[in-house]
C-alpha positions as CSV (number, residue, x, y, z in Angstrom):
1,X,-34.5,-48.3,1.7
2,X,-31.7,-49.7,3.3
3,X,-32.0,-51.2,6.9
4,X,-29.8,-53.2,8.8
5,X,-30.7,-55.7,11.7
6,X,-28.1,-56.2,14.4
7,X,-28.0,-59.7,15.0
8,X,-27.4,-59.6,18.9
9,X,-29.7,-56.8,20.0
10,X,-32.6,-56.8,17.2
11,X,-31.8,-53.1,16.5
12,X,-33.0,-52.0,13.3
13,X,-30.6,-49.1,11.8
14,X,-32.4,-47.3,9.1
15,X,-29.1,-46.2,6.6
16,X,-30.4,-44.5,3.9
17,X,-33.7,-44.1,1.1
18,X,-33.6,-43.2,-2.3
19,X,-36.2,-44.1,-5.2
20,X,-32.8,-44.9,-7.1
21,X,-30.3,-46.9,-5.4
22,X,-27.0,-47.3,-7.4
23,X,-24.2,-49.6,-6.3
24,X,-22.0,-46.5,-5.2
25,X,-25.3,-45.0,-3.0
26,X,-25.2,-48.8,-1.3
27,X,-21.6,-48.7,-1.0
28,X,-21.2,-45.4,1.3
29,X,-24.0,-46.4,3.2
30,X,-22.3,-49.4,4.2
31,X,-18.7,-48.0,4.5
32,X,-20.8,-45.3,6.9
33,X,-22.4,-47.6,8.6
34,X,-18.7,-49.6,9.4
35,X,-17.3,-46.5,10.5
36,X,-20.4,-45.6,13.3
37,X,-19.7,-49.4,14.5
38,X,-15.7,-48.9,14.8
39,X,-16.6,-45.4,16.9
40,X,-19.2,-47.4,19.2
41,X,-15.9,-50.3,20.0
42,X,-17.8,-52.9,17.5
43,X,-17.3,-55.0,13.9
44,X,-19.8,-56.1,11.7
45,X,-19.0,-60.2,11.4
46,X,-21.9,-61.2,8.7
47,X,-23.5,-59.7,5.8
48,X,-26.5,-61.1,4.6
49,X,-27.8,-59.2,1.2
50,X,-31.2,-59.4,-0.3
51,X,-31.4,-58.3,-3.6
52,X,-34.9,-58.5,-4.1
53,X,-36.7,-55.8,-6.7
């Protein structure tokens, strides 16, 4: 799963699932996720990743 946890607010936007994540899954999630932000007037300032398995 891939979640993301606005900093600010506490609101937790649920990107994506998938039993097999590959880099280029991650990477559109994210690039969608940047795109949503820019069309609600906002920037992401901070990534923090965990790559736990």
């Amino acid at each position: 799963m891939f979640a993301v946890i606005e900093y600010g607010n506490r609101r937790i936007r649920i990107l994506g699932a998938t039993a097999h994540p590959t880099a280029s899954w991650v990477a559109q999630a994210a690039k969608n996720l940047v795109m949503d932000l820019e069309d609600a007037g906002c920037r992401a300032e901070v990534l923090i990743r965990d790559r736990d398995g």
